[in-house]
N, C-alpha and C positions, 0 to 999 in steps of 0.2 A: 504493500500500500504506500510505504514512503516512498518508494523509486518512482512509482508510477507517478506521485503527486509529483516528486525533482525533475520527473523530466517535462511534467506539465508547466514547471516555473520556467525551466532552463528553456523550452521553447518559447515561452512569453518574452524572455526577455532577453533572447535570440533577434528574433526579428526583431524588438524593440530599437536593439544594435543597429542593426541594416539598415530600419528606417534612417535612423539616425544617419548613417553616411553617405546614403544618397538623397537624402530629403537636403538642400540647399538653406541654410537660415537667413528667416528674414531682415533681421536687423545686422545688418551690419553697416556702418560706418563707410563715410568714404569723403571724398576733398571734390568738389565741385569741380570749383575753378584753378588747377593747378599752377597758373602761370602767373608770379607774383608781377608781371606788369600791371596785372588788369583788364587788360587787351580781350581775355577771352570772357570776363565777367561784361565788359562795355558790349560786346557783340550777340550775350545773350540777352541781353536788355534794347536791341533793336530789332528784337524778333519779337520782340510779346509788347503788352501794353502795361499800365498800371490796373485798367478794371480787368484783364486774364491775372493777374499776379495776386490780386486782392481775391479775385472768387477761388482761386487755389490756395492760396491761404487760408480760406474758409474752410479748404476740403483738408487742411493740415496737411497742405504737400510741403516737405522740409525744403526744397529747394528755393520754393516760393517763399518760404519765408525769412528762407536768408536773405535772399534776391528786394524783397521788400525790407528789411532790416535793415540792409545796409543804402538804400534810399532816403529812406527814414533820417541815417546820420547825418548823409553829407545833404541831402534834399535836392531837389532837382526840380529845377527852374521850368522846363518842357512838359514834365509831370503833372507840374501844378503843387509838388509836395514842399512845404518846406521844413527844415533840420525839426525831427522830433524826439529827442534821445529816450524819453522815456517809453514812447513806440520802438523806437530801434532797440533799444536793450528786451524789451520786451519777445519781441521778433527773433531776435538772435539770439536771444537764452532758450527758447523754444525749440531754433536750428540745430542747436548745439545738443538738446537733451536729444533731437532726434538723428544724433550723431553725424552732423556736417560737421565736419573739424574746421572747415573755412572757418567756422562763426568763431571759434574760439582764439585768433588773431585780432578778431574787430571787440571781442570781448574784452581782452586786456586792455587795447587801445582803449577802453572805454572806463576799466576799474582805476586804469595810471593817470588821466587827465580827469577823472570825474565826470565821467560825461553821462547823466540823467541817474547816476548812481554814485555813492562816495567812493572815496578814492581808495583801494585798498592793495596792498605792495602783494600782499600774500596771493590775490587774486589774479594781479596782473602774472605773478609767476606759475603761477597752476596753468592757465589757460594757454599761457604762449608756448609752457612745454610738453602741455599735452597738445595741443594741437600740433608741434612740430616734431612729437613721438610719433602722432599719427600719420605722417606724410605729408601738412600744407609748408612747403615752399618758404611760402615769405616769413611761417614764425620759425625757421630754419634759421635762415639768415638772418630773423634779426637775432636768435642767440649767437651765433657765430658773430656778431657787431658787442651784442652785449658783453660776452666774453671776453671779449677782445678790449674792451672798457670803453668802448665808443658812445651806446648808446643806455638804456638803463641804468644808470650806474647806481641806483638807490634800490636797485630787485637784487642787481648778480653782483657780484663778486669778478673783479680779473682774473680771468686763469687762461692761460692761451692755448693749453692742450684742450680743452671744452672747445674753446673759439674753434679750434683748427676743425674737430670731430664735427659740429653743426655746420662748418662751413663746408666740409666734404659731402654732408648729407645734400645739403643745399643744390651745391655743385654738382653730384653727380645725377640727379634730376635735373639737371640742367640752367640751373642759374649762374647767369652771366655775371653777374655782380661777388656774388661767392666765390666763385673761381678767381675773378680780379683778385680777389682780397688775400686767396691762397696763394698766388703767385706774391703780391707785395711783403706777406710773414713770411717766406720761403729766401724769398729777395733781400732781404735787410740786414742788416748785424747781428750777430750775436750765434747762440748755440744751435740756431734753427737752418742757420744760413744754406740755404742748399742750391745751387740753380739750376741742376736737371730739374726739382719738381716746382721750380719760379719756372720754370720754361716749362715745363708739360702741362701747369695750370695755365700759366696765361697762354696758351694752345688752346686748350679747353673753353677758355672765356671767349676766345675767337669766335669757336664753332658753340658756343653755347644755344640751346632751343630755346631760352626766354632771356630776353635782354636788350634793351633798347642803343646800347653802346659798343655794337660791333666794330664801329670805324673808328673807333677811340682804341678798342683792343688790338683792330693791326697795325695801329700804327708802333704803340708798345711789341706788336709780335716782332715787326721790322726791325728793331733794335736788338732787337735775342739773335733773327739772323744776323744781324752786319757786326756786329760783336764779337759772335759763337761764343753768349752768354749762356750754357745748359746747353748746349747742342755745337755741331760742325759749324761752323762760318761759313755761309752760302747765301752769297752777293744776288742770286737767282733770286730766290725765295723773300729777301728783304726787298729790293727792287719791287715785287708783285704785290708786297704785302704796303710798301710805301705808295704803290700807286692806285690799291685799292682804298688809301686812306683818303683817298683825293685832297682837295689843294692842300691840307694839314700835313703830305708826305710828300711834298714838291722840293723841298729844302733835300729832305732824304736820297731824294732820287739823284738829283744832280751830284750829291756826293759818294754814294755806289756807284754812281755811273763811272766816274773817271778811274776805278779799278776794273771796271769790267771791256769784254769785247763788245763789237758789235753783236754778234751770236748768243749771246748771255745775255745782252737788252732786249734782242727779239724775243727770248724765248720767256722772257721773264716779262714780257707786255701779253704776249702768247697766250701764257698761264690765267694771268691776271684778267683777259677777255673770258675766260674759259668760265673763267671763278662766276662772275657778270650776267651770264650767259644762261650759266647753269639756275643760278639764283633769280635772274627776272628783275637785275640791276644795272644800274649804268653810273659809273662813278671813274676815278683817276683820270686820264688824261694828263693837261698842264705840260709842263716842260720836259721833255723829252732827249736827254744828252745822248746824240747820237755819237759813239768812238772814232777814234779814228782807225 
C-alpha cells in the first residue's frame, strides 16, 4: 500500500517537474530601451500617441507606463503634458514593480534631486545598481563614472576596480562613452597604465553600437595608429581614420602624409571611402597631400 501511494506522489510530482521546464515564466524582467542615447526611446514615442499610451496604461501595460512616466518628468510641449513628478514617480515605480529595469535609472535620478519624492542616498543607490545588475546600459555607466568619482560622489565611494568592472559591463553592450573612458584609465599614469587595452578600448569606442561621438573617437583612434600607441604604427590606418574624422583630422592628415607614398594615401582614402560606403556616410575629404 505504501509503494503504491510513493509512486502515486512520485508521478504527481514528476510531471509537476516537466511542466515546470517547458512551461516559459511569465514575469520576467527585461530593459526596454537599451540604448543609453535615447534615440530608440524618442522613436518609440513617434509611433504611438499620448491617448494609445494613457488607455494602455489603463490596461497596466508596463511599457506604457514607463513610456508615460518618463513624459510625465521631462513633459513634452507637443503632448500637451507638462513636468508632473508626482505622476512620473508614480508611473515609474509601477514600471519598475512590473520589472522594467529602465525605470529604475529614472528612479534614482528622481530619489538624488528630489524630484516629486524626498531625496534619499540609500535609494538612489539600490535603484541605479539594481537596474545596472539587470542589464540597463546607462545605470552601467553611470557607476563606472560614479566609481570613478566623477559623478555621485555623496552615494559611492572611489574605487576604480568597481569603475573599471561597470564600465566593461557598459562597454561590452556597446556603449561608446564607457569604452572612451576604459581606454583614458588604461591611458594615464600610474599602476593601471597599459596601452594594448587604451588601444583595444578606444577601438571598441570607435565601433561602438550606441554612441553619438564616433568622429570624436577616430580621431583619438588616428593617434594610437600614427604613434603605435598599443599597436604597430600604421600610417595606412591613421590616415583613414584622420580622414574619417573630417575637417577635425585635416591637420593629421597633412602630417602622415609626408611619411607616407603615394600608394599608402591611395589606399588609405580607399579604405576610408569603403568605411562611408559601407555605413551610408559621407564625411573626410579636405586636404589631400599628394607624395611625391
Amino acid at each position: 500500500m505504501f509503494l503504491k501511494w510513493s509512486l502515486i506522489v512520485f508521478k504527481k510530482h514528476f510531471f509537476f517537474l516537466v511542466f515546470l521546464l517547458f512551461v516559459p515564466l511569465t514575469a520576467v524582467g527585461e530593459v526596454l530601451f537599451p540604448d543609453p542615447t535615447g534615440d530608440g526611446l524618442n522613436a518609440a514615442y513617434s509611433k504611438t500617441s499620448r491617448v494609445e499610451l494613457e488607455s494602455q496604461v489603463e490596461e497596466g501595460l508596463p511599457s506604457a507606463e514607463y513610456m508615460m512616466g518618463m513624459i510625465y518628468l521631462s513633459g513634452d510641449a507637443a503632448w500637451g503634458v507638462q513636468p508632473d513628478y508626482k505622476k512620473a514617480f508614480s508611473l515609474l515605480h509601477r514600471a519598475w514593480c512590473d520589472d522594467v529595469f529602465d525605470a529604475g535609472y529614472a528612479l534614482s535620478t528622481m530619489y538624488y534631486k528630489g524630484l516629486g519624492v524626498d531625496k534619499d542616498l540609500a535609494k538612489v543607490r539600490s535603484f541605479v545598481l539594481k537596474s545596472g545588475e539587470n542589464g540597463y546600459i546607462k545605470s552601467q555607466r553611470t557607476l563606472g563614472l560614479a566609481y570613478k568619482g566623477d559623478v555621485l560622489q555623496s552615494v559611492f565611494d572611489k574605487d576604480i576596480e568597481k569603475s573599471i568592472f561597470w564600465f566593461e559591463k557598459a562597454a561590452i553592450n556597446g556603449d561608446q562613452l564607457s569604452a572612451a573612458n576604459l581606454s583614458v584609465i588604461y591611458g594615464g599614469d600610474g599602476v593601471l597604465h597599459d596601452e594594448k587595452k587604451s588601444f583595444e578600448w578606444k577601438k571598441r569606442a570607435a565601433s561602438a553600437k550606441y554612441g553619438n561621438s564616433r568622429f570624436v573617437q577616430f580621431l583619438k583612434l588616428a593617434e594610437f595608429y600614427e604613434k603605435g600607441v598599443g599597436t604597430d604604427k600604421d600610417l595606412v590606418q591613421a590616415y583613414k581614420y584622420y580622414d574619417l574624422s573630417g575637417s577635425a583630422g585635416v591637420e593629421g592628415k597633412q602630417r602622415v602624409a609626408e611619411e607616407m607614398t603615394q600608394e599608402q594615401i591611395d589606399e588609405a582614402i580607399r579604405k576610408s571611402q569603403e568605411w562611408q560606403k559601407e555605413h551610408n556616410v559621407q564625411v573626410g575629404g579636405g586636404f589631400i597631400r599628394r607624395a611625391n
